[in-house]
NUMIDREN-570308 format. One record per residue: residue in one letter; residue number from 1; x, y, z of N, C-alpha, C in turn. Coordinates in steps of 0.2 Angstrom, whole numbers, plus 5000, padded with zeros to 4 digits. Example, Ala and Ser with C-alpha at 12.3 -4.5 7.8 and 13.67 -1.06 7.14 Angstrom:
NUMIDREN-570308
  residuo  num  n.east  n.north  n.up  ca.east  ca.north  ca.up  c.east  c.north  c.up
        A    1    5066     4972  5039     5062      4978   5039    5066     4984  5039
        S    2    5064     4989  5035     5068      4995   5036    5064     5000  5039
***
This chain:
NUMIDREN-570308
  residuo  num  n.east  n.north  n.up  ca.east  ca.north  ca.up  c.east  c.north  c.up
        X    1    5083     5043  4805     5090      5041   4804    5092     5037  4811
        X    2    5089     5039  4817     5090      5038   4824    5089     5031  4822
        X    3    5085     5027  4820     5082      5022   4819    5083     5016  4815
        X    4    5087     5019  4810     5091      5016   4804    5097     5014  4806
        X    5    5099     5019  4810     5107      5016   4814    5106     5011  4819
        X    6    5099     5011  4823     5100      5007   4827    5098     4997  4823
        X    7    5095     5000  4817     5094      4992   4814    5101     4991  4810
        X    8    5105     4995  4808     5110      4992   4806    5115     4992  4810
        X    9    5116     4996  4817     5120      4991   4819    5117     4984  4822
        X   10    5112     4982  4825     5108      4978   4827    5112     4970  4821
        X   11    5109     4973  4816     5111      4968   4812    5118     4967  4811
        X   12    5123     4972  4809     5131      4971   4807    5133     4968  4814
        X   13    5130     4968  4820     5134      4965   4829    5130     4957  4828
        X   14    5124     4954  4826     5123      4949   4825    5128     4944  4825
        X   15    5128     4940  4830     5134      4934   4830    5133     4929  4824
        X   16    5131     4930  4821     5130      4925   4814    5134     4930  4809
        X   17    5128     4937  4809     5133      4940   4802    5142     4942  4804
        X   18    5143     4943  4812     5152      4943   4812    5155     4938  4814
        X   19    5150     4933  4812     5157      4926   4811    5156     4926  4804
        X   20    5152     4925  4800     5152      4925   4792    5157     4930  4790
        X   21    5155     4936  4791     5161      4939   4790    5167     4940  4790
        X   22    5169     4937  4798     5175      4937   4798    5175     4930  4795
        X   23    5173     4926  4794     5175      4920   4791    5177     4920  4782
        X   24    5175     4926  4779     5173      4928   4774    5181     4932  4772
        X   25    5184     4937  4779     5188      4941   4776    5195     4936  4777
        X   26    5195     4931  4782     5199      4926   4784    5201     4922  4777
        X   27    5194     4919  4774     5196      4914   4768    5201     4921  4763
        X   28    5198     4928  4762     5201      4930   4757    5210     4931  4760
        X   29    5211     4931  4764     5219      4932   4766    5221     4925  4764
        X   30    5218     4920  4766     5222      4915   4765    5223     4914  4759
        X   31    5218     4914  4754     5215      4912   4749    5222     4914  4743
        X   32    5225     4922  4744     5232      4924   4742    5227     4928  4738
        X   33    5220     4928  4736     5218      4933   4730    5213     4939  4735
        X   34    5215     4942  4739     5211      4946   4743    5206     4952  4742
        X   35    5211     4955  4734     5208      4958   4731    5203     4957  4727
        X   36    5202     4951  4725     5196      4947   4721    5190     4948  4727
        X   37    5193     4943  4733     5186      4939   4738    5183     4946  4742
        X   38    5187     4950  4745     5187      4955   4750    5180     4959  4746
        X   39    5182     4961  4741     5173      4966   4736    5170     4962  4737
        X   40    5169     4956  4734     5164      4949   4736    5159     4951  4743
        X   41    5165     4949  4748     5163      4948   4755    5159     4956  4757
        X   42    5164     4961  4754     5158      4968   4756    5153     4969  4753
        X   43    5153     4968  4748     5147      4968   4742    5139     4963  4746
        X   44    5143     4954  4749     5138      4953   4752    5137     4952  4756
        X   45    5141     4959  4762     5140      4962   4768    5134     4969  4767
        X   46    5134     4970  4761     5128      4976   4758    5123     4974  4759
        X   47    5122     4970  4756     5116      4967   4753    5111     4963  4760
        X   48    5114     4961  4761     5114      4957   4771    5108     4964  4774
        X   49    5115     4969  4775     5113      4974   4781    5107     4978  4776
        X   50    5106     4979  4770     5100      4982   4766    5095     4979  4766
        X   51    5093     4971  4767     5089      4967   4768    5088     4965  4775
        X   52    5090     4967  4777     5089      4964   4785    5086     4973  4788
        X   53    5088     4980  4786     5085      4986   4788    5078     4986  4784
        X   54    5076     4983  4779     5069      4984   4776    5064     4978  4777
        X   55    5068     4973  4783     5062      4968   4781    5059     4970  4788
        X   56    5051     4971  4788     5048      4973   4792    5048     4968  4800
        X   57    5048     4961  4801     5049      4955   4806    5054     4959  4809
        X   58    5060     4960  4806     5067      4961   4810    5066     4968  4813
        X   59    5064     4974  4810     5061      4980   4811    5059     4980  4819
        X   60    5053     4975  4817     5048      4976   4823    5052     4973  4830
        X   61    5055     4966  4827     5060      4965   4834    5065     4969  4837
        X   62    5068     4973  4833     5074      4978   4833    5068     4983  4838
        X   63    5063     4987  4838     5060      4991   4842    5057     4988  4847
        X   64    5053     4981  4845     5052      4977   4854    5058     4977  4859
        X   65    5066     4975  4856     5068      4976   4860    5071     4982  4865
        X   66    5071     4990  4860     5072      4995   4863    5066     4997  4866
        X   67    5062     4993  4866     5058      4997   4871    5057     4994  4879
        X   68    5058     4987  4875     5060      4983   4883    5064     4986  4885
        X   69    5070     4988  4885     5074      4992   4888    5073     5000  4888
        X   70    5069     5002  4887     5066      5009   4892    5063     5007  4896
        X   71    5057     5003  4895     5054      5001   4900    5059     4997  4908
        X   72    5064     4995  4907     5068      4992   4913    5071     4997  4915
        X   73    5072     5002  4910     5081      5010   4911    5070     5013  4918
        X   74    5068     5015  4913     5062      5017   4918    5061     5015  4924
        X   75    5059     5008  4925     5055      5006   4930    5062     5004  4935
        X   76    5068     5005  4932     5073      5006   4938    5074     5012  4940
        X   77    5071     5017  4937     5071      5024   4940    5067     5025  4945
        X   78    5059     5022  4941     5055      5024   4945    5056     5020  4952
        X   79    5059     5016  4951     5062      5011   4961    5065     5016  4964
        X   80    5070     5019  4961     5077      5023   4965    5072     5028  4967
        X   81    5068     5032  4964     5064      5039   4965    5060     5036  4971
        X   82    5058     5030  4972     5051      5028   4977    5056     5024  4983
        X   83    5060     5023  4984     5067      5020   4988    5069     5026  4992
        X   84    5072     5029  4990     5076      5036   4991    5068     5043  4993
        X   85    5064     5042  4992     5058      5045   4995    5055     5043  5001
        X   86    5055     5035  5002     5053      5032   5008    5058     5031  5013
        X   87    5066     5030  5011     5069      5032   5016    5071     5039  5019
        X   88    5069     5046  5013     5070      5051   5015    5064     5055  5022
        X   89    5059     5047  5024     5052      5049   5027    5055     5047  5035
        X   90    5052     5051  5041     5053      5050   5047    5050     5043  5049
        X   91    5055     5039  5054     5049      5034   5055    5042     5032  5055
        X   92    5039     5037  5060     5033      5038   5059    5027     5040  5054
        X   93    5030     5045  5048     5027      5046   5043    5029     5038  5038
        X   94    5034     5033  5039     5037      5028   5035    5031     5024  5037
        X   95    5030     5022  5043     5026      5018   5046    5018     5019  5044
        X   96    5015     5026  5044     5009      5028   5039    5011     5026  5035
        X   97    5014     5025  5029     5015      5026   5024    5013     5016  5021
        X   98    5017     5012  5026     5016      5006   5024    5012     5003  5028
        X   99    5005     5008  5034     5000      5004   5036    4993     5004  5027
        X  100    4996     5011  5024     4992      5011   5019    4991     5007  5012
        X  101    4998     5006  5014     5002      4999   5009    4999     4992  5009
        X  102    4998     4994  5017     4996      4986   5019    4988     4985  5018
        X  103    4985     4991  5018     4979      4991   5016    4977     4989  5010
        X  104    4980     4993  5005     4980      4992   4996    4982     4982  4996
        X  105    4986     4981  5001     4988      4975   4996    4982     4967  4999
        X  106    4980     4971  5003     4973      4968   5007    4968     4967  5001
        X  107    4966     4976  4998     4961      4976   4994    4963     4971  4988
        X  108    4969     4972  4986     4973      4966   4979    4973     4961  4980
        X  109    4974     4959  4987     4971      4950   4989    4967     4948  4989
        X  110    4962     4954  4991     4953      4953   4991    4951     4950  4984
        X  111    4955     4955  4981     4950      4954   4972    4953     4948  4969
        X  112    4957     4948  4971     4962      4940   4968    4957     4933  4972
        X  113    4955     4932  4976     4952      4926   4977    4944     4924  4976
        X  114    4946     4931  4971     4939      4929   4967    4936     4930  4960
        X  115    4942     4934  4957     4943      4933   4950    4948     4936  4949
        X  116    4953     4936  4943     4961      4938   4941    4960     4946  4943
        X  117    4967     4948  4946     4967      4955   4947    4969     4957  4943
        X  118    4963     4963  4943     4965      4969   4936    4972     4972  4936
        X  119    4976     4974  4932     4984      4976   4931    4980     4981  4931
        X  120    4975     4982  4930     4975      4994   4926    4972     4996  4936
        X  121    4968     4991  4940     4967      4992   4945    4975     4991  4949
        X  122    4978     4986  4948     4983      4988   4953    4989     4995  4951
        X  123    4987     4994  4945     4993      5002   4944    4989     5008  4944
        X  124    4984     5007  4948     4980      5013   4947    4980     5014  4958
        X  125    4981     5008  4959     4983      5010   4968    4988     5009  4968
        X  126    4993     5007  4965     5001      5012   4967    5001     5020  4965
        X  127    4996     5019  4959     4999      5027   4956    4996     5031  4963
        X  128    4990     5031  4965     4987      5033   4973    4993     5033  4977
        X  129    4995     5027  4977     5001      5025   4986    5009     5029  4983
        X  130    5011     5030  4978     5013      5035   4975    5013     5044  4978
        X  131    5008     5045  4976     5004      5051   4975    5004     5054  4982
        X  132    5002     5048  4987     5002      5049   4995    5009     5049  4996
        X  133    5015     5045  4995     5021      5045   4997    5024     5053  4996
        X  134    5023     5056  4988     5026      5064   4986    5023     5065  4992
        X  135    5015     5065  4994     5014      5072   4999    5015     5070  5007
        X  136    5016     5064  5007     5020      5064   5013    5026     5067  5015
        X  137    5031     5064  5010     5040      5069   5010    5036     5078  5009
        X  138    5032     5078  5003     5031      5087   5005    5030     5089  5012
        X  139    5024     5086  5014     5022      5089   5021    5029     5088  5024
        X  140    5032     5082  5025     5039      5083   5031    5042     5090  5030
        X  141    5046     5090  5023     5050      5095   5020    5046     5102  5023
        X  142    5040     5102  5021     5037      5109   5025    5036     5112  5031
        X  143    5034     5105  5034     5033      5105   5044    5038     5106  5046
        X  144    5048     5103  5044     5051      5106   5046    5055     5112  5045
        X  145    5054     5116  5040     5055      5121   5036    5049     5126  5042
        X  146    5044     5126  5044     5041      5128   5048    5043     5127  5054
        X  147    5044     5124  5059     5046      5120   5065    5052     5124  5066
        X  148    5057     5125  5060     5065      5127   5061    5065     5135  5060
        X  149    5059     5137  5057     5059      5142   5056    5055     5150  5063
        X  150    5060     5153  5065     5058      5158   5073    5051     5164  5069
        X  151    5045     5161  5068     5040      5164   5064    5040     5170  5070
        X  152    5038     5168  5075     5039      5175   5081    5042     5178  5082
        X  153    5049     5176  5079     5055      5182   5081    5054     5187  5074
        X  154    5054     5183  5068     5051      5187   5063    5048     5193  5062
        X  155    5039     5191  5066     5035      5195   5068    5037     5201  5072
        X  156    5041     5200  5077     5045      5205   5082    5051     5207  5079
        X  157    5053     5206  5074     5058      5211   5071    5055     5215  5066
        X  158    5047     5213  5062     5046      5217   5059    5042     5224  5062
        X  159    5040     5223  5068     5037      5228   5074    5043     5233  5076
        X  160    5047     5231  5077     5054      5233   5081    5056     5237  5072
        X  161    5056     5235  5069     5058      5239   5062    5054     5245  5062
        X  162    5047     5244  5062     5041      5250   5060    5042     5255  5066
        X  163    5043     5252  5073     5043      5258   5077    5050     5262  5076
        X  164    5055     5260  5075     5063      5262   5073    5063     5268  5067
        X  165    5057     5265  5061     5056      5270   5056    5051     5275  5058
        X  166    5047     5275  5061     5042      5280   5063    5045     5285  5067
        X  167    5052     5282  5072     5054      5287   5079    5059     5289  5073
        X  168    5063     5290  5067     5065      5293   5063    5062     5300  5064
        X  169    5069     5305  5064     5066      5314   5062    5064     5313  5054
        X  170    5062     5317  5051     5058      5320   5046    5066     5323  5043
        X  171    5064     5325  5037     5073      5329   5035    5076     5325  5029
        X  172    5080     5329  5027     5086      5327   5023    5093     5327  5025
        X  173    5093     5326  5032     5100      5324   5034    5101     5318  5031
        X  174    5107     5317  5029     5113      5311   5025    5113     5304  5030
        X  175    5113     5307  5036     5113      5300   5039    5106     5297  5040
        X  176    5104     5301  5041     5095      5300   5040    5091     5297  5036
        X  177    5093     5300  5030     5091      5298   5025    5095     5289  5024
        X  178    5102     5288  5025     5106      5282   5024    5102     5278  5029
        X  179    5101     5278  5035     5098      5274   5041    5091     5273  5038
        X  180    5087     5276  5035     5080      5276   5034    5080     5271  5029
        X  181    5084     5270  5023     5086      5266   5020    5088     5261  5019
        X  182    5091     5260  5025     5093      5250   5028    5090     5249  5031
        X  183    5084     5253  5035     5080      5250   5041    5073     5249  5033
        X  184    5071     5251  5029     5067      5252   5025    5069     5243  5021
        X  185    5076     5243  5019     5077      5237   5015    5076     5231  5021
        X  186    5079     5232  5024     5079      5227   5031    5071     5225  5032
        X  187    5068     5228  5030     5060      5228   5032    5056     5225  5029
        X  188    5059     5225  5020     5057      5223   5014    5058     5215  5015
        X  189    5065     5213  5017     5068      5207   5019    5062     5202  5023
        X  190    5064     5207  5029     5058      5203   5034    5052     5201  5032
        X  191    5049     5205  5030     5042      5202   5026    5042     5198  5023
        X  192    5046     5199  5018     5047      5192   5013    5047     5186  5019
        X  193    5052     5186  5020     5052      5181   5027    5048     5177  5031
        X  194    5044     5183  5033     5037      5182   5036    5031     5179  5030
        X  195    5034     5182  5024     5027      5178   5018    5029     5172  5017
        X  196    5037     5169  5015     5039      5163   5014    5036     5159  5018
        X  197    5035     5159  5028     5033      5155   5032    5025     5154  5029
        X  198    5020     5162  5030     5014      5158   5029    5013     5154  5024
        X  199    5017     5157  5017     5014      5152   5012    5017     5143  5012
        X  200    5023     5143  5017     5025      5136   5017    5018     5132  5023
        X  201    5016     5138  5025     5011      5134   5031    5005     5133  5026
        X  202    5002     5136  5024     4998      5135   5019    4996     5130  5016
        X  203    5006     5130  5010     5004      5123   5007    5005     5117  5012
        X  204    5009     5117  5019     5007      5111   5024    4999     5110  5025
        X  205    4997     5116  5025     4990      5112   5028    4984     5108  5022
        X  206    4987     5111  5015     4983      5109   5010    4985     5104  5009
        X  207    4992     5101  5010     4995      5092   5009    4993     5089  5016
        X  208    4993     5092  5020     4990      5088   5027    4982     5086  5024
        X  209    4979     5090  5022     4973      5090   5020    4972     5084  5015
        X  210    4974     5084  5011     4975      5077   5005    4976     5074  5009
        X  211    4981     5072  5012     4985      5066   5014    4978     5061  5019
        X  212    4977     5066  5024     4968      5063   5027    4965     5060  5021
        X  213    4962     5066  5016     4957      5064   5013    4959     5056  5009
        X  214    4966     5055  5007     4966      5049   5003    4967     5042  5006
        X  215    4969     5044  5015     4967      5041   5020    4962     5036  5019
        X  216    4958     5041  5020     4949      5040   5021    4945     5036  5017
        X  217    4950     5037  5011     4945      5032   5004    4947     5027  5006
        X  218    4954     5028  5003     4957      5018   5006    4954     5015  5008
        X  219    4953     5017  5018     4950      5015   5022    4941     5013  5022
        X  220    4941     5017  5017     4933      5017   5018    4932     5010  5012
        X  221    4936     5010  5006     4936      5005   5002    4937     4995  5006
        X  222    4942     4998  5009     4944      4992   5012    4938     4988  5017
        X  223    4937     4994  5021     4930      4993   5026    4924     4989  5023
        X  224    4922     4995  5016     4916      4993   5014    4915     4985  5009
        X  225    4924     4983  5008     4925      4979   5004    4922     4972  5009
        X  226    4924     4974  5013     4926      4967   5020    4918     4968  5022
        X  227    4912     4973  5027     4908      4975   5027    4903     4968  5023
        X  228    4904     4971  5018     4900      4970   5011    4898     4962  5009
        X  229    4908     4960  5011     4909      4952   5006    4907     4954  5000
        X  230    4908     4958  4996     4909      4962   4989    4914     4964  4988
        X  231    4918     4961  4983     4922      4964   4981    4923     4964  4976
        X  232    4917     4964  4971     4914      4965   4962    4917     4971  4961
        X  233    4917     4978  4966     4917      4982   4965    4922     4989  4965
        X  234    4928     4984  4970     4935      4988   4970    4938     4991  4965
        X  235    4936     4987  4958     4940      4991   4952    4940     4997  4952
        X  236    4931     4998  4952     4926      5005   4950    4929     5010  4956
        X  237    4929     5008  4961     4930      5011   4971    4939     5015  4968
        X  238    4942     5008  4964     4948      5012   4962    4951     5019  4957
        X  239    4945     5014  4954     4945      5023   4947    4940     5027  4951
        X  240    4936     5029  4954     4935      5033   4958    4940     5038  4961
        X  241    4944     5034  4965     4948      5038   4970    4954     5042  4966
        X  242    4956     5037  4960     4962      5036   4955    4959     5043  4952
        X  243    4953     5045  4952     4952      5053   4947    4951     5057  4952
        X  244    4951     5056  4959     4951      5061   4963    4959     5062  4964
        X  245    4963     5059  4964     4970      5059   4962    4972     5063  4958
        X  246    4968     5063  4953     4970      5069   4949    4970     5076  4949
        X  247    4967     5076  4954     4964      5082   4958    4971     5084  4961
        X  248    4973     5080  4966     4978      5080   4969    4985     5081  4967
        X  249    4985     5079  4961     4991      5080   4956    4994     5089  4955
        X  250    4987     5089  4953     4986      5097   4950    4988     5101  4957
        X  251    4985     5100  4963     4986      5103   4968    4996     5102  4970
        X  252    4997     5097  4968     5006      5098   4971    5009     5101  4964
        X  253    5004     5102  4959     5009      5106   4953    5008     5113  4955
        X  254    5002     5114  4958     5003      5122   4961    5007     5124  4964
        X  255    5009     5120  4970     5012      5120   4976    5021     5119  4975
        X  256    5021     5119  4966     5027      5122   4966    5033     5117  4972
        X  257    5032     5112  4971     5037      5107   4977    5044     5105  4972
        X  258    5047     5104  4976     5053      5101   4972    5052     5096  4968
        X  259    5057     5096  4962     5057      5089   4956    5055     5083  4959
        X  260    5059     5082  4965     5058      5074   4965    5051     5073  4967
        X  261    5048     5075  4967     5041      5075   4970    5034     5079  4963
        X  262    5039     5076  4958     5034      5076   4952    5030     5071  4951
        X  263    5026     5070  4946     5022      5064   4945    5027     5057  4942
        X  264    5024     5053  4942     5027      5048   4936    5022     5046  4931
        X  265    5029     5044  4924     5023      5041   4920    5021     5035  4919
        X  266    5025     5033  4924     5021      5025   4925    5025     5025  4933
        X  267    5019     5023  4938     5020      5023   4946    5025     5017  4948
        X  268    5028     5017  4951     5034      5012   4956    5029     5006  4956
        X  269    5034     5000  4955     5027      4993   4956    5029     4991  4965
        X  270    5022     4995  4968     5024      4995   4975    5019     4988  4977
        X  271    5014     4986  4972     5009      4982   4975    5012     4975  4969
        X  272    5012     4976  4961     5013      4971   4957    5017     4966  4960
        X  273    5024     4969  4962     5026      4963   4965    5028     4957  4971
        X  274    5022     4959  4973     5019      4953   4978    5010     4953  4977
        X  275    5008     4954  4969     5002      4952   4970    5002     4946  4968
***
């Protein structure tokens, strides 16, 4: 039904069929017989908008163009999310970010001055230069979450707890029992506290770890590319790494990171528009 509204209005807003129209209800006012022309004019506003929903050409046009327009409502999203991710990066992680960019757009020149460049290859090194941007902003977001967080004073509050419960007397005094029960939740608290840090350091060290490893391909692509004076073979070099990304995907789904740092279904065009 979603679909039928959109072709009839499509068709009723056509600036032919609302000049015919109005030009149809306009003759009947003047005309003095309104009630004759006006059923006319609706009856072949019916027939129009009935013929213009079932003929398959208009159909197809009517959906070419709501797609064209998801595809732009999207690829402006996907700009803001890759915009607003690179400005959220510290200098110095911003700086990596676009020595890698600069690399990718090396291998896209390479292949270009020697036959057309692949589109499924170059969307397949943003979805990469993408993939490395999430895990950039994740690491920051961790490293400082780590940095800001007194992991030692932590560990020394949960020491300072355990010997405060153990110097406890034994008994069923009230107070006793009340103080043993905040020093006991107080304790439960900390820990947690103490777990949130290691597991934030954990997943740093495992996007630290990516972020190298995807490093390393690039650079190794690019090297071997120039090395070689081949570059038959960047496509292949790219779906290689592009499935190793996969890998990597799965690994930030675990890690449970914030939304903004989910995949996309189709990557930011960090390279298309300047290839």
């Amino acid at each position: 039904m979603g679909r039928i509204g959109a072709y009839l209005r499509t068709a009723f807003t056509s600036r032919w069929n609302l000049l015919f129209a109005g030009a149809g209800v306009a003759a009947a006012i003047i005309s003095g017989f309104p009630g004759v022309i006006l059923p006319l004019v609706a009856a072949g506003e019916l027939y129009y908008l009935a013929s213009m929903v079932t003929n398959d050409r208009f159909r197809d046009a009517v959906d070419a163009q709501a797609a064209k327009a998801r595809r732009e409502e999207t690829a402006i999203g996907t700009r803001e999310a890759y915009e607003r991710l690179l400005r959220s990066l510290s200098p110095q992680l911003r700086q990596r970010f676009e020595r890698l960019r600069e690399r990718c757009l090396h291998l896209v020149d390479m292949a270009g001055r020697h036959r057309d460049t692949d589109s499924g290859s170059l969307e397949a090194l943003e979805r990469l230069l993408w993939g490395y941007l999430r895990m950039l902003h994740g690491a920051q977001s961790l490293s400082e979450f780590v940095e800001h967080t007194d992991g030692a004073g932590i560990r020394r509050r949960i020491a300072e707890l355990d010997r405060r419960l153990e110097k406890l007397p034994k008994g069923d005094d009230p107070e006793t029992v009340r103080l043993r029960a905040v020093l006991e939740d107080d304790l439960r608290t900390t820990r947690e506290r103490a777990e949130n840090i290691d597991d934030a350091q954990k997943k740093l060290d495992i996007i630290v770890a990516e972020v190298e490893r995807l490093e390393s391909k690039i650079e190794a692509m690019a090297e071997g590319s120039v090395a070689k004076r081949d570059v038959s073979d960047i496509a292949r070099r790219v779906d290689e790494v592009a499935e190793g990304m996969k890998r990597t995907d799965e690994t930030m789904r675990q890690l449970q990171l914030p939304a903004e740092l989910d995949d996309l279904e189709d990557p930011p065009q960090m390279l298309r528009d300047e290839a």
